[in-house]
C-alpha positions in Angstrom: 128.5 231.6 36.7 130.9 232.4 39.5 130.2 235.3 42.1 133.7 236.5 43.6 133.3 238.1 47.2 136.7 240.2 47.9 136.8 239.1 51.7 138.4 242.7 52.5 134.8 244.3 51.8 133.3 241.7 54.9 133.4 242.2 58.5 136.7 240.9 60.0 134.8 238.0 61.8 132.9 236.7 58.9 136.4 236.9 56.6 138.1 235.1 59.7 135.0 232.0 59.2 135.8 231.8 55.6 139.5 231.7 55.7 139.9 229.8 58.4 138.4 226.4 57.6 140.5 223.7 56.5 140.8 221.6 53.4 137.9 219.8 53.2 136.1 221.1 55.3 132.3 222.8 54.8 131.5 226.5 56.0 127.4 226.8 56.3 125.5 229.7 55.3 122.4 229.7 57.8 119.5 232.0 57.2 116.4 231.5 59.8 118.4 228.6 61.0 117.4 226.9 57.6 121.0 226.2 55.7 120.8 228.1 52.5 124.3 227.5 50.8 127.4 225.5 51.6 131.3 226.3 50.6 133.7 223.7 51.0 137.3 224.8 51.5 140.0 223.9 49.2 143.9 224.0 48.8 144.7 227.7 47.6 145.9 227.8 44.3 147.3 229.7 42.3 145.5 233.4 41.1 143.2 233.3 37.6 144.5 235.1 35.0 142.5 238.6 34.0 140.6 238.6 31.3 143.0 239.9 27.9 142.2 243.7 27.5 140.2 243.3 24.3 143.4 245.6 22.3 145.1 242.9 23.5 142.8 240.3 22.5 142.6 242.2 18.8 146.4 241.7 18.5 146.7 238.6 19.3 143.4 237.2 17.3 145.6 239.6 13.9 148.6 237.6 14.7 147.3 234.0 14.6 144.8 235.2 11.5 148.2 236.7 9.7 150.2 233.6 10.5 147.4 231.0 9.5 147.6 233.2 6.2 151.5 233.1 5.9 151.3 229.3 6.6 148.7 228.6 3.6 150.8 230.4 0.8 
């Protein structure tokens, strides 16, 4: 499972932590001074793709179906 945090929706200073570490390099998450989570910081890459809209998904799934069909007869 992935959780996505959009760093607009944090506090300027807390987006500035997360964004501003290096390659490499580990941000902490510290609760109670007891480290509860670690994020290591990597080389940005390029953006995921969105999920297909599922009419989109449909057409494509009726396209390969119809070809697999033409390609048998």
């Amino acid at each position: 499972m992935t959780v996505r945090i959009d760093l607009d929706d944090l506090p300027p200073k807390l987006a500035a932590a997360l964004t501003g570490a290096d390659p490499g390099e580990d941000v902490l998450l510290v609760q109670h001074g007891v480290v509860v989570g670690r994020l290591t910081a990597a080389e940005a890459g390029p953006e995921p793709e969105p999920p297909a809209s599922p009419g989109q998904h449909q057409a494509e799934v009726f396209e390969n179906f119809r070809a697999a069909i033409e390609d048998e007869f």
